[in-house]
VOROTOR-347934 format. One record per residue (C-alpha): residue in one letter; x, y, z. Coordinates in nm, 2 decimals, decimal comma. Last residue first. Example, Ala and Ser with C-alpha at 12.3 -4.5 7.8 and 13.67 -1.06 7.14 Angstrom:
REM residues 2
{r:S c1:1,37 c2:-0,11 c3:0,71}
{r:A c1:1,23 c2:-0,45 c3:0,78}
***
This chain:
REM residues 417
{r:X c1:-4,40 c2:9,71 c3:-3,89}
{r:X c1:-4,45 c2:9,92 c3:-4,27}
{r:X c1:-4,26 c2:10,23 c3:-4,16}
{r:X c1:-4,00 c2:10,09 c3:-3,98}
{r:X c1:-3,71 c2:10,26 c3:-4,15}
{r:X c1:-3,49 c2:9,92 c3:-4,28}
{r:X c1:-3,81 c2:9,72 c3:-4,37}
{r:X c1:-3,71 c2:9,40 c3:-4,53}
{r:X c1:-4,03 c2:9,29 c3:-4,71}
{r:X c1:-4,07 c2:8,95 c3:-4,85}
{r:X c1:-4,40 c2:8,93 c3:-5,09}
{r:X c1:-4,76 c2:8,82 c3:-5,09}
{r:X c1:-4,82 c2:9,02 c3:-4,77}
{r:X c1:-4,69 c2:9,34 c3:-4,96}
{r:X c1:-4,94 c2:9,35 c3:-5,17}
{r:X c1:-4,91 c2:9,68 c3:-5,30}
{r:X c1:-5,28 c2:9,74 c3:-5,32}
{r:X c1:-5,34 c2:9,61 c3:-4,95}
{r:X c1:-4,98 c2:9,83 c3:-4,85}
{r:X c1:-5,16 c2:10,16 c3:-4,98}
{r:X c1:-4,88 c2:10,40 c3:-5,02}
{r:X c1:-4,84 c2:10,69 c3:-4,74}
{r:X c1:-4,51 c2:10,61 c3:-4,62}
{r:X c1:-4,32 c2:10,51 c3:-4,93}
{r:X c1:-4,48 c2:10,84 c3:-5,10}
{r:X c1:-4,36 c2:11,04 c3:-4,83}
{r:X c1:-4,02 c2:10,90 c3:-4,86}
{r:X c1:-3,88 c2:10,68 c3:-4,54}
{r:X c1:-3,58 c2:10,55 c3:-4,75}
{r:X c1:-3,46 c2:10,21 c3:-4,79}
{r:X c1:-3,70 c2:10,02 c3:-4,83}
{r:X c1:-3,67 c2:9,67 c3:-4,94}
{r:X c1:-3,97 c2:9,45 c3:-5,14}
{r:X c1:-3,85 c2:9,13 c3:-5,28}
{r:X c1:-4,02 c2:8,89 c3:-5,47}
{r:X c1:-4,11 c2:9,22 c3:-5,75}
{r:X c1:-4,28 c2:9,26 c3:-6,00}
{r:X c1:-4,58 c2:9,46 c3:-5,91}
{r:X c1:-4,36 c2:9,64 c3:-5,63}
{r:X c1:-4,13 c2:9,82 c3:-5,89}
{r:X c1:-4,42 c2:9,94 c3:-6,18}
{r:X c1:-4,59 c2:10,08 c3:-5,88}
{r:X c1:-4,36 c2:10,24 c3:-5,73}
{r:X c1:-4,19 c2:10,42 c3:-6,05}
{r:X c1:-3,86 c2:10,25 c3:-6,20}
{r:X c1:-3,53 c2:10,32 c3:-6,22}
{r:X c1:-3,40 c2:10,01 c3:-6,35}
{r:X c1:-3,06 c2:9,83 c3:-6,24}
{r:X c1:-2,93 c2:9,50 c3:-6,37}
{r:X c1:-2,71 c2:9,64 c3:-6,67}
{r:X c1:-2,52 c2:9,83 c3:-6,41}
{r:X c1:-2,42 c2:10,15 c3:-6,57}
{r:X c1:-2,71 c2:10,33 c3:-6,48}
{r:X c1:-2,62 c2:10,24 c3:-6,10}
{r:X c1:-2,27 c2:10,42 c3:-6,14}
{r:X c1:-2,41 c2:10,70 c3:-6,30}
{r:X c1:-2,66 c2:10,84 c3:-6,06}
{r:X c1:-2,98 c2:10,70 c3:-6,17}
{r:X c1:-3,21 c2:10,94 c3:-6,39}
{r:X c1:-3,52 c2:11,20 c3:-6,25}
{r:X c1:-3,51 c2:11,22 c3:-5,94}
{r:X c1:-3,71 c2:11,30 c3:-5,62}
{r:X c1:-3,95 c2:10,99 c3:-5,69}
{r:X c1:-3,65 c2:10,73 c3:-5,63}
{r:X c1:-3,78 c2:10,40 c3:-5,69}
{r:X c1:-3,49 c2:10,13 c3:-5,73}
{r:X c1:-3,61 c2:9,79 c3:-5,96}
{r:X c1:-3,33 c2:9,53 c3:-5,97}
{r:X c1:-3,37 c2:9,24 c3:-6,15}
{r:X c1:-3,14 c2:8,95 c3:-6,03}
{r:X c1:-2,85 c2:8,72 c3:-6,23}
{r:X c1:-2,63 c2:8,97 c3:-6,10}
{r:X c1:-2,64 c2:8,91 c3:-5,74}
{r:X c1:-2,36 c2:9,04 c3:-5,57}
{r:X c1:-2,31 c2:9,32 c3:-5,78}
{r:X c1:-2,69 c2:9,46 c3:-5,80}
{r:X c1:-2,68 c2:9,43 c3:-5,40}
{r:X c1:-2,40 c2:9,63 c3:-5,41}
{r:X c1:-2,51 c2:9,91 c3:-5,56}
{r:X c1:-2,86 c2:9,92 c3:-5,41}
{r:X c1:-2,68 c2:9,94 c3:-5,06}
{r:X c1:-2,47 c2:10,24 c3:-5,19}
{r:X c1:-2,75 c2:10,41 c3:-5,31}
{r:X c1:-2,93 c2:10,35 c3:-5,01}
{r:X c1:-2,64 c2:10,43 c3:-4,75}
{r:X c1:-2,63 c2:10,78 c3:-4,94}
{r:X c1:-2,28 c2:10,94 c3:-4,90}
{r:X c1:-2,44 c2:11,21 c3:-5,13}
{r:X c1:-2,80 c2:11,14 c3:-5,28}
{r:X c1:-2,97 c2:11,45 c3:-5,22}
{r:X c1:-3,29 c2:11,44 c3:-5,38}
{r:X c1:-3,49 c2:11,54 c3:-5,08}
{r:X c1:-3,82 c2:11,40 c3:-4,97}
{r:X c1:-3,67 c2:11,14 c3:-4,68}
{r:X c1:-3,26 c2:11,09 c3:-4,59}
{r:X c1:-2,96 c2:10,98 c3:-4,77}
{r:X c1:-3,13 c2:10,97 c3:-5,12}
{r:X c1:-3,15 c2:10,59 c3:-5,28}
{r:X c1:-3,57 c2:10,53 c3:-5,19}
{r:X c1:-3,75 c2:10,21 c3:-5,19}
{r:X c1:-3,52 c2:9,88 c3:-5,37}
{r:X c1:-3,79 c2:9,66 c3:-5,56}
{r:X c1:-3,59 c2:9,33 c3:-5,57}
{r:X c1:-3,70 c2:9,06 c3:-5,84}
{r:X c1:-3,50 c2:8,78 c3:-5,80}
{r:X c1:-3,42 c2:8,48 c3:-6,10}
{r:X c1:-3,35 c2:8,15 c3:-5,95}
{r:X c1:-3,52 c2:8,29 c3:-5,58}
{r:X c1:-3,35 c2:8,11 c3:-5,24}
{r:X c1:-3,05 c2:8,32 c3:-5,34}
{r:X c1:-3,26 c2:8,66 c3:-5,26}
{r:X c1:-3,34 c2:8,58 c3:-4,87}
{r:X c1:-2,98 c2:8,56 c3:-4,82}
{r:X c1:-2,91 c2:8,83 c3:-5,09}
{r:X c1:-3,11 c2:9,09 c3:-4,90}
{r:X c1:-3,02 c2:9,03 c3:-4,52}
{r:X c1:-2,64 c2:9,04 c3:-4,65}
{r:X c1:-2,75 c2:9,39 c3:-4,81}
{r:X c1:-2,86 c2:9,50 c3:-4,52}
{r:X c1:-2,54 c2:9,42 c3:-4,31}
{r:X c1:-2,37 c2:9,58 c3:-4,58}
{r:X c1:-2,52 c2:9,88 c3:-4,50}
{r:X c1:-2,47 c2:9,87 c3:-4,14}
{r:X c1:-2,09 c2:9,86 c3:-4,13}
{r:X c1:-2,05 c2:10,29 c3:-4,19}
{r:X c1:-2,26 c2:10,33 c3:-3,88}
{r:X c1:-2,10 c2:10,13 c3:-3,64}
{r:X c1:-1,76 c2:10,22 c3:-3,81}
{r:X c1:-1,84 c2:10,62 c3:-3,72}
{r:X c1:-2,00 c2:10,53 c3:-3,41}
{r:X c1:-1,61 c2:10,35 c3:-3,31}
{r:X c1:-1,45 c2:10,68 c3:-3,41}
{r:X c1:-1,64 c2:10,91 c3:-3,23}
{r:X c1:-1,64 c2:10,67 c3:-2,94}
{r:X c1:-1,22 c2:10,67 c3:-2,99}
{r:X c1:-1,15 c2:11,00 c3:-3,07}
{r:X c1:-0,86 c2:11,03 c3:-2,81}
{r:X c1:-0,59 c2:10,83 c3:-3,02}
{r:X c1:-0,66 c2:10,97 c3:-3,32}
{r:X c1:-0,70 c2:11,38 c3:-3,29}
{r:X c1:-0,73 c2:11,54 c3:-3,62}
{r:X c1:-0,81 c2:11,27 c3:-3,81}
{r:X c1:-1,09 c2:11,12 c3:-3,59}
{r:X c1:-1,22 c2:11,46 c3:-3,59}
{r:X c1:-1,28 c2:11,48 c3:-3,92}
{r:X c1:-1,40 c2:11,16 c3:-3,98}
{r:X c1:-1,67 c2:11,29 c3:-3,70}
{r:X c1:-1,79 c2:11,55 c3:-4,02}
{r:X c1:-1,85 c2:11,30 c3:-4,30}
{r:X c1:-2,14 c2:11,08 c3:-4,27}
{r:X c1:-2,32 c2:11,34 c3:-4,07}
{r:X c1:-2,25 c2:11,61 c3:-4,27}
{r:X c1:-2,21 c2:11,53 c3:-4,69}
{r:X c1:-2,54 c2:11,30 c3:-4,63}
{r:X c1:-2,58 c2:10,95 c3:-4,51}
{r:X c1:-2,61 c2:10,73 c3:-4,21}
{r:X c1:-2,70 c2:10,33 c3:-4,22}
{r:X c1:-2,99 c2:10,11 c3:-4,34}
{r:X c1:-3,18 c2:10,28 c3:-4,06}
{r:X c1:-3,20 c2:10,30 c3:-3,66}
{r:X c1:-3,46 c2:10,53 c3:-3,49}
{r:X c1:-3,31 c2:10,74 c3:-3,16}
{r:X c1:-3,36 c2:10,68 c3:-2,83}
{r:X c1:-3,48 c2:10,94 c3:-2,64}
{r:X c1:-3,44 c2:10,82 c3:-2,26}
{r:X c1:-3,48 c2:11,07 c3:-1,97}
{r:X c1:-3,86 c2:11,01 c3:-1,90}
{r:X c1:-3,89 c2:10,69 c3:-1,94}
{r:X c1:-4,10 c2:10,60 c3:-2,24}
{r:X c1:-3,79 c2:10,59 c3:-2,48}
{r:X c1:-3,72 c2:10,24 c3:-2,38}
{r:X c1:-4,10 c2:10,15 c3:-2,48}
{r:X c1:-4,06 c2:10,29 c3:-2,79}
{r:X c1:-3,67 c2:10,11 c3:-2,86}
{r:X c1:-3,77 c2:9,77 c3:-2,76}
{r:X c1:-4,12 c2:9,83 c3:-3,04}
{r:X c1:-3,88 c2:9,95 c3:-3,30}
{r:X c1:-3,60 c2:9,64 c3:-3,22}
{r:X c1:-3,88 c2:9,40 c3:-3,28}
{r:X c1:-3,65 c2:9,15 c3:-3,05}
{r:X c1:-3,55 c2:8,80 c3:-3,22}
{r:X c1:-3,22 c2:8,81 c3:-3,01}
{r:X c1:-2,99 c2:8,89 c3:-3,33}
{r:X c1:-3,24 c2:9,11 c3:-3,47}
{r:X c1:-3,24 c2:9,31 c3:-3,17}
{r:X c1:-2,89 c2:9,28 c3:-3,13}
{r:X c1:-2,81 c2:9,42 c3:-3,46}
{r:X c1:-3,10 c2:9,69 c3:-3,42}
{r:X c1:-2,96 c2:9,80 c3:-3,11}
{r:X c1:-2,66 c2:9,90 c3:-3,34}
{r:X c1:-2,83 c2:10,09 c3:-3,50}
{r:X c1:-2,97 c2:10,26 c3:-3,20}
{r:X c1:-2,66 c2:10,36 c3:-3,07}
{r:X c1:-2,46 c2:10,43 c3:-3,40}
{r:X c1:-2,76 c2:10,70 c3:-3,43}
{r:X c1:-2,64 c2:10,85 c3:-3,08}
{r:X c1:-2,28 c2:10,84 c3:-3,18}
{r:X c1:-2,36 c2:11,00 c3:-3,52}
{r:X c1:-2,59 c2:11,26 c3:-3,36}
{r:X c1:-2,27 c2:11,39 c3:-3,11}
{r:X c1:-2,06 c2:11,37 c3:-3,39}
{r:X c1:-2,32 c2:11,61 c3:-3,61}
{r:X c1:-2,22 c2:11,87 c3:-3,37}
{r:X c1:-1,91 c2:11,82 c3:-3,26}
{r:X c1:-1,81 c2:11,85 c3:-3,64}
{r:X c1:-1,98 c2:12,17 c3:-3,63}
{r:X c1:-1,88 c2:12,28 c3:-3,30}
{r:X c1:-1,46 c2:12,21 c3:-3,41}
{r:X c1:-1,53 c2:12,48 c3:-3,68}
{r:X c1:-1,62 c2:12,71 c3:-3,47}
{r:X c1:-1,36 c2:12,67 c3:-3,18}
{r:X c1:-1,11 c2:12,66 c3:-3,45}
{r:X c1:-1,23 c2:13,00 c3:-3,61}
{r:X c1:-1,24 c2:13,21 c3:-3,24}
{r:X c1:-1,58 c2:13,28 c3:-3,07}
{r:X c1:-1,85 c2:13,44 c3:-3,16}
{r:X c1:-2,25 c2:13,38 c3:-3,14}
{r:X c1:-2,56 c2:13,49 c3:-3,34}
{r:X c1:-2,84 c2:13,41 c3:-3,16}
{r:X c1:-3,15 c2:13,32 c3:-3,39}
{r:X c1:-3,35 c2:13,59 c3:-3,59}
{r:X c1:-3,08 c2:13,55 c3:-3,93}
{r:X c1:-3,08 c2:13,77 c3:-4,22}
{r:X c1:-2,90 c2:14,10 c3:-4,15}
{r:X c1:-2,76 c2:13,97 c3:-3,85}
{r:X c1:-2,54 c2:13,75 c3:-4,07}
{r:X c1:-2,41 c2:14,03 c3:-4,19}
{r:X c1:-2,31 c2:14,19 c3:-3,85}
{r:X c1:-2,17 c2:13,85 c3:-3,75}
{r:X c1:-1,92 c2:13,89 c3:-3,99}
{r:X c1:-1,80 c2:14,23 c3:-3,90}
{r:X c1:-1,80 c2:14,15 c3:-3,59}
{r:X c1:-1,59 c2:13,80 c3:-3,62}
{r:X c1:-1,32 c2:14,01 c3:-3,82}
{r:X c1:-1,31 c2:14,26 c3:-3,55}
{r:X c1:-1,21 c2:13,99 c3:-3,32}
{r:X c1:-0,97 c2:13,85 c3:-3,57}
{r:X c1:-0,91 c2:13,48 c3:-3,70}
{r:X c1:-1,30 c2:13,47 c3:-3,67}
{r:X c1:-1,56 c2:13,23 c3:-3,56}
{r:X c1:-1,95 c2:13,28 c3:-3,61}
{r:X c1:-2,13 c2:13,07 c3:-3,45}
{r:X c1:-2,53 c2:13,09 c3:-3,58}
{r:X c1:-2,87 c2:13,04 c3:-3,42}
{r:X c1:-3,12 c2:12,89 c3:-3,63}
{r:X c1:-3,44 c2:13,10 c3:-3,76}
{r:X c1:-3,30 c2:13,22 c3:-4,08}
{r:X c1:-3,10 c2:12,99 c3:-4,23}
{r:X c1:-3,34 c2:12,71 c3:-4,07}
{r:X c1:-3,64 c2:12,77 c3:-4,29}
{r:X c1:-3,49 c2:12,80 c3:-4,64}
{r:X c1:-3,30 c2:12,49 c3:-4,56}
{r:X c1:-3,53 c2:12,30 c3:-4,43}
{r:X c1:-3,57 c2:12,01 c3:-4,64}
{r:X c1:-3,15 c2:11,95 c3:-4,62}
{r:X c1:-3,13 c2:12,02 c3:-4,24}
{r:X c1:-2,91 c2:12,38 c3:-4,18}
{r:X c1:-2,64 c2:12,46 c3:-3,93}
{r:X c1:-2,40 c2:12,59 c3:-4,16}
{r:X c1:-2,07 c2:12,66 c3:-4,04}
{r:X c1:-1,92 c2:13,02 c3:-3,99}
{r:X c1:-1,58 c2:13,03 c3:-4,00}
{r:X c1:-1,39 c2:13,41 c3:-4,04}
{r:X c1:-1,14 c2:13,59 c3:-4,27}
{r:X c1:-1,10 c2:13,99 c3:-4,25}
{r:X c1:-0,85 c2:14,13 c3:-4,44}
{r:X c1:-0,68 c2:14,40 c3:-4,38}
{r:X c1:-0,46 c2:14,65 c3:-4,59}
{r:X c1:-0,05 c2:14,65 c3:-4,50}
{r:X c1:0,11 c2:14,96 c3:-4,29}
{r:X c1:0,36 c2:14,72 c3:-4,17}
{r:X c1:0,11 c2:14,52 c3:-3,97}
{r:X c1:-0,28 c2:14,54 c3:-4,03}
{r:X c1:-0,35 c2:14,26 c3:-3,81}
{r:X c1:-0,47 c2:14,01 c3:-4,08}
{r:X c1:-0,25 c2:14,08 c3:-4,32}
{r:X c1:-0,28 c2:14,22 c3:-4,69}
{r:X c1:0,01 c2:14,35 c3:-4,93}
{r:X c1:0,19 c2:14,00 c3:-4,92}
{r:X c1:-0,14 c2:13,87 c3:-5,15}
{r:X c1:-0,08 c2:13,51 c3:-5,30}
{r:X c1:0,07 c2:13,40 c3:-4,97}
{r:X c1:-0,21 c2:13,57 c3:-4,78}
{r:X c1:-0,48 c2:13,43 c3:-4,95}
{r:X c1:-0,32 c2:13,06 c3:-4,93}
{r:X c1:-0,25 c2:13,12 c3:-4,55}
{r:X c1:-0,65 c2:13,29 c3:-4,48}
{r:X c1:-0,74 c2:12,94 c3:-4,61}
{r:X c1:-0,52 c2:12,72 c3:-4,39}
{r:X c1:-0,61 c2:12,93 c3:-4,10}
{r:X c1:-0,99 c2:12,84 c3:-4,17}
{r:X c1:-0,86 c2:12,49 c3:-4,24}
{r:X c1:-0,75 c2:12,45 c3:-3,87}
{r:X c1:-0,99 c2:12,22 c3:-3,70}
{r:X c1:-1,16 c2:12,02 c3:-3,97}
{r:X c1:-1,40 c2:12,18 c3:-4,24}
{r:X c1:-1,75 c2:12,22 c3:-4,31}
{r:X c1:-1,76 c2:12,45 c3:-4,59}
{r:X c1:-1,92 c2:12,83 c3:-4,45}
{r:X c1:-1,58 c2:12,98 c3:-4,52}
{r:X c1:-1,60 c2:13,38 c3:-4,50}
{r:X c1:-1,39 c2:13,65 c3:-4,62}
{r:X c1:-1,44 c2:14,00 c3:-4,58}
{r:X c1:-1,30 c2:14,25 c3:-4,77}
{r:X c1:-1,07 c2:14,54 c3:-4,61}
{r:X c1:-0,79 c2:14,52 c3:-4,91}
{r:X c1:-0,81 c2:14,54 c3:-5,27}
{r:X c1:-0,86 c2:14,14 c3:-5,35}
{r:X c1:-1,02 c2:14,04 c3:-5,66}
{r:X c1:-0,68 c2:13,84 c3:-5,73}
{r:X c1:-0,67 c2:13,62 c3:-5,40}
{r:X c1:-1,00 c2:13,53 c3:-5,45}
{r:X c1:-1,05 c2:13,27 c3:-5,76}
{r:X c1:-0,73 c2:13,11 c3:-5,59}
{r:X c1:-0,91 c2:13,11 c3:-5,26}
{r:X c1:-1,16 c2:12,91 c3:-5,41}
{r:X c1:-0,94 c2:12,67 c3:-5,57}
{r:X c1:-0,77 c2:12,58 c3:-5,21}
{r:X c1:-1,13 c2:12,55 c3:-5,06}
{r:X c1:-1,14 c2:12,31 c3:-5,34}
{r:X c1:-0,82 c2:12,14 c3:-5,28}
{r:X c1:-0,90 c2:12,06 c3:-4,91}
{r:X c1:-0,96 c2:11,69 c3:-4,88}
{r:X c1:-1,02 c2:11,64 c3:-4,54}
{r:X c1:-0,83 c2:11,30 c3:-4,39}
{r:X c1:-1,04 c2:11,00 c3:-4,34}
{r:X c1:-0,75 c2:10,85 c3:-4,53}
{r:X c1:-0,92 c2:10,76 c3:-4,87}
{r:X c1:-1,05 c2:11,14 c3:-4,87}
{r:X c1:-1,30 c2:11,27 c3:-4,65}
{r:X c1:-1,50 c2:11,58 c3:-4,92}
{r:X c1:-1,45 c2:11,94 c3:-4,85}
{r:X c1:-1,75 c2:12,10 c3:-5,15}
{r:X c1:-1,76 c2:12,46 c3:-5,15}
{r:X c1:-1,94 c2:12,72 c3:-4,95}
{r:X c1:-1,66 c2:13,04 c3:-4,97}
{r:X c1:-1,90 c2:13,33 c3:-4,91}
{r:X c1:-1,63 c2:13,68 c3:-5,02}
{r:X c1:-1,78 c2:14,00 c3:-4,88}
{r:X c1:-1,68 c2:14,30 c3:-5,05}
{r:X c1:-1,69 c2:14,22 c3:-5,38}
{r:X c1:-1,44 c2:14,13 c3:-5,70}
{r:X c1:-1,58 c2:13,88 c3:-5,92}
{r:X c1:-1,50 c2:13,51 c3:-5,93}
{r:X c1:-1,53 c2:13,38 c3:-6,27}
{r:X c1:-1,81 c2:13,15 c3:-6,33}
{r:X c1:-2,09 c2:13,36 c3:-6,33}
{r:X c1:-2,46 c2:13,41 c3:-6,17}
{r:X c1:-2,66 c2:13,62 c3:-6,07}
{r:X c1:-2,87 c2:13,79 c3:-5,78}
{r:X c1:-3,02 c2:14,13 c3:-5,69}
{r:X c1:-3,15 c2:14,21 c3:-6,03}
{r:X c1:-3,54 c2:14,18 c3:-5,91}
{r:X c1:-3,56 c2:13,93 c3:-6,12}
{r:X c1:-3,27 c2:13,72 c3:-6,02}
{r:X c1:-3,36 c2:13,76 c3:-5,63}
{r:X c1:-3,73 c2:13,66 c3:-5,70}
{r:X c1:-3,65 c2:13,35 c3:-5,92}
{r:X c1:-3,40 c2:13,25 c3:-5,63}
{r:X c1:-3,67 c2:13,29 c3:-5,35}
{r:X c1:-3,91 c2:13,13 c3:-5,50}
{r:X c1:-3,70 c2:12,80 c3:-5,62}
{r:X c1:-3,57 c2:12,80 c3:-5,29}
{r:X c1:-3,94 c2:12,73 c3:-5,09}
{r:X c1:-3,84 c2:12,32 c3:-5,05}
{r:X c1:-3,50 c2:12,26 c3:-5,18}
{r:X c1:-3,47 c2:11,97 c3:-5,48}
{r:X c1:-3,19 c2:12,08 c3:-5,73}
{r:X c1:-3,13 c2:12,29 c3:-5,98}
{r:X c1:-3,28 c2:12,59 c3:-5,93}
{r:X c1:-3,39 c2:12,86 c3:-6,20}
{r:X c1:-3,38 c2:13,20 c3:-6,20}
{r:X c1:-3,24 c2:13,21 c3:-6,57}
{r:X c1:-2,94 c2:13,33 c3:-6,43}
{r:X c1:-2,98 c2:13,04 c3:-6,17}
{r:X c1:-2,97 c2:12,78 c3:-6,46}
{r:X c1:-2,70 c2:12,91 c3:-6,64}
{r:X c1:-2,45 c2:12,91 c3:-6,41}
{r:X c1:-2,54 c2:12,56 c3:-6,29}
{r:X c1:-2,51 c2:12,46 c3:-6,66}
{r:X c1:-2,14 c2:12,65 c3:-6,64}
{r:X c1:-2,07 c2:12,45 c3:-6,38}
{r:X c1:-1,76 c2:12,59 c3:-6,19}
{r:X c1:-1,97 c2:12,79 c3:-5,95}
{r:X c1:-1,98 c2:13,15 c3:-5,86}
{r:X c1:-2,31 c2:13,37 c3:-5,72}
{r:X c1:-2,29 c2:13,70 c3:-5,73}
{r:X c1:-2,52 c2:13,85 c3:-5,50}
{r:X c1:-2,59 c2:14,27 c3:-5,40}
{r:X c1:-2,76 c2:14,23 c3:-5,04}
{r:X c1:-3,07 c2:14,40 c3:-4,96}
{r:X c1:-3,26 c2:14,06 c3:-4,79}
{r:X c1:-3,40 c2:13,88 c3:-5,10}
{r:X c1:-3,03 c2:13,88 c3:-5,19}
{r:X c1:-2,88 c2:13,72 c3:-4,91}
{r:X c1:-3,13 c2:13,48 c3:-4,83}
{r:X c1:-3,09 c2:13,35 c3:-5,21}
{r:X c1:-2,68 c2:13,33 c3:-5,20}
{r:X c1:-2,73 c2:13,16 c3:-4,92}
{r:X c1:-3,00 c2:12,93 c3:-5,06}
{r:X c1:-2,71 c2:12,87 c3:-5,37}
{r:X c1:-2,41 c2:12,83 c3:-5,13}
{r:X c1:-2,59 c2:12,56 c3:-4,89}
{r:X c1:-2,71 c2:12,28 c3:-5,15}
{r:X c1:-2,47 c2:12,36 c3:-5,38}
{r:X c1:-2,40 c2:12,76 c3:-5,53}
{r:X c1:-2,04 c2:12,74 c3:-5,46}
{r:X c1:-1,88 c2:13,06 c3:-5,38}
{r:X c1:-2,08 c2:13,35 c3:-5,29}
{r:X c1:-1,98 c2:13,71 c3:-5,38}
{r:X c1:-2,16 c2:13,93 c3:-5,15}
{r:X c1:-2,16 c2:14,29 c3:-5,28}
{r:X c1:-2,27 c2:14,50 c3:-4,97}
{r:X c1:-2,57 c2:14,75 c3:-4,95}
{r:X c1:-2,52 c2:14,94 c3:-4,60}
{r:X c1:-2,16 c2:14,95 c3:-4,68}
{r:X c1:-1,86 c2:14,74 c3:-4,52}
***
C-alpha cells in the first residue's frame, strides 16, 4: 500500500461519510460512493447531509482541499471501506444484500493486492460471506496467494462510534481490527493507525464481528434491566428514578436510566444478531431484546388510557430520534410510539416536536392526525404532554412558561420528575 492510499469508501451514512472525512483530512486520497445521487451531490459541494457535530468542517475541508469526493460508481483504489446499511429482516436474521451490492461495485475495480474492509455491523460470518462474493466474481484473486493468483486482503473492523460523537470517538476509541489473513489484519490496522490514538487490536474476522454485537448486547441487557424496573416500579407505585439513584449509591451498582424503549441501527439491532446465529444459547440476549422491544407499547397504552378520558386529545409528543440532539431517527422507539398513538386514537391532535429535523418521516406525514410542530406551538395546545426524547431544548425549557402543572405529563426520560 503507498504512503498516500486511494481509499474508496462505500456508503457515506452516518459512519461511511465521517470515515471518509477522517481519512482525508489525514493524507488519504477519498472517494466516497453512495447510491443517492443527491447524497453525491451534496458532499461534492462539501456539504453534509445530516446532523453530526464537527463533520460539516471536516467534509468542506477535505472537498476543498481536493482530498475528497464524491460518485456513484465505484472507482478502482487501493483500499475498498464497505460501511453500508445490514438491516434485521422479518426473521431477526441479517439482511445482507447490500454488502452483496457492494461487493458487486468491487469485484470489477479489482487488480490484485487491495485491501478490503467491512466496517457494517454484521453477524458472525458475513466478513467470509463478502470475501466469497469477491472471490467468485474474481477466480484470479485468493486470499493465500495459491496457484500463483494476486491477493486480496479482506478484514472486519466495526465501528465503535456514539451518534454525537462521531468525529470525537473515530479518533480517540480503540479499534479491533479482524482479518481473514494475518497480513490482511496488518495491513489494515496500519491505516487505521494513521488516524486513530486508541489501541488498535487484531484478532481474526469472526472474533471481530462477534465483539460488536457483544458489545451493544451487553448495553441492551443492562438497559432491558432498568426498563424493566420501570414496569415494576410503576406497578408498585415506586418513583422508579429515585429506586434506581439510591440503588446506584452502593459502590458496585450503576444502574442504568430506563426510556420509552431502545433505538438506533446498533443497539436495537446487533443482539438480533446473535439470537440468530446461536438460538438456543442466546437466551438473556434474547429475552433483553423482547424487554426492550415491549416498552414502547407500554407507553403508548399509558397515553391512550389517560387520552380516552379527553372527547377531542391534544398530545404534544417531545422528541422522535432514538437518542438526544441527533436527527437519527432509525429503529426510533419515539417515532414508532408517536405512530401508534396517532392510530389508536384518530379522533386526537397530534403535535410531535423534533428540532433536529426539518419534515416528518413519511409514514407520520401521511397520518392526517400528525403535525410537526415547534415546542411552543405543541405544549400551548395540548392536554397531554409526553416526552420522548431527552433533547437539549426539552431539558432546558421553562416548565412555569410551559405550564406543565395545568396538563398531564408522562415523562418517559425523567427529566421533568
Amino acid at each position: 500500500m503507498t504512503d498516500s492510499p486511494t481509499v474508496a469508501v462505500i456508503g457515506l451514512g452516518y459512519i461511511g461519510l465521517p470515515t471518509a472525512a477522517v481519512l482525508a483530512t489525514h493524507g488519504a486520497d477519498v472517494i466516497g460512493v453512495d447510491v443517492n445521487a443527491a447524497t453525491v451531490d451534496a458532499v461534492n459541494r462539501g456539504e453534509v447531509p445530516f446532523v453530526e457535530p464537527d463533520l460539516s468542517v471536516s467534509v468542506s475541508g477535505a472537498v476543498s482541499q481536493g482530498r475528497l469526493r464524491a460518485d456513484i460508481a465505484t472507482p478502482e483504489a487501493d483500499v475498498y471501506i464497505v460501511a453500508v446499511p445490514t438491516p434485521f429482516q422479518e426473521d431477526h436474521t441479517a439482511d445482507l444484500s447490500y454488502i452483496d451490492a457492494a461487493a458487486d461495485g468491487i469485484a470489477p475495480r479489482l487488480r490484485g493486492d487491495e485491501l478490503v474492509i467491512l466496517e457494517s455491523t454484521s453477524p458472525p460470518g458475513a466478513t467470509r460471506h463478502l470475501a466469497d462474493r469477491l472471490l467468485a466474481a474474481r477466480p484470479d484473486l485468493s486470499l493465500d496467494g495459491t496457484g500463483g493468483r494476486a491477493l486480496l486482503h479482506v478484514v472486519h473492523c466495526p465501528e465503535r462510534v456514539l451518534p454525537g460523537r462521531v468525529m470525537v470517538e473515530l479518533i480517540t476509541n480503540d479499534r479491533i481490527v479482524g482479518g481473514l489473513t494475518p497480513e490482511a489484519a496488518q495491513r489494515a490496522k496500519d491505516l487505521y493507525a494513521t488516524f486513530c490514538q486508541g489501541e488498535i487490536m487484531t484478532t481474526d474476522a469472526v472474533t471481530a464481528e462477534m465483539a460488536k454485537l457483544v458489545e451493544n448486547s451487553y448495553r441492551d441487557v443492562n438497559i432491558a434491566f432498568a426498563n424493566e424496573l420501570s414496569v415494576i416500579s410503576g406497578t408498585l407505585g415506586i418513583d422508579v428514578w429515585e429506586l434506581i439513584e439510591l440503588a446506584n449509591h452502593h459502590p458496585r451498582v450503576n444502574i442504568l436510566q430506563p426510556g420509552p424503549g431502545v433505538g438506533g441501527h446498533c443497539i436495537a439491532v446487533d443482539p438480533w444478531f446473535i439470537v440468530s446465529s446461536a438460538p438456543e444459547e442466546a437466551r438473556l440476549i434474547r429475552t433483553a431484546r423482547e424487554v426492550n422491544d415491549a416498552k414502547p407499547g407500554l407507553v403508548v397504552d399509558r397515553v391512550v388510557a389517560k387520552a380516552r378520558r379527553l372527547r377531542e386529545p391534544r398530545i404534544a409528543a417531545l422528541g422522535l430520534a432514538f437518542k438526544p440532539d441527533i436527527d437519527d431517527l432509525r429503529e426510533s422507539p419515539a417515532r414508532q410510539i408517536v405512530a401508534r398513538i396517532a392510530d389508536e386514537l384518530p379522533e386526537a391532535r397530534i403535535a410531535a416536536v423534533e428540532p433536529n429535523i426539518e419534515r416528518l418521516p413519511d409514514e407520520l406525514e401521511q397520518r392526517e392526525n400528525v403535525t410537526l410542530e415547534t415546542l411552543d406551538e405543541a405544549v400551548r395546545g395540548a392536554d397531554i404532554v409526553v416526552l420522548l426524547v431527552d433533547h437539549t431544548p426539552f431539558r432546558e425549557a421553562d416548565r412555569r412558561r410551559l405550564r406543565l402543572r395545568e396538563r398531564v405529563v408522562i415523562d418517559t426520560r425523567g427529566v421533568w420528575r
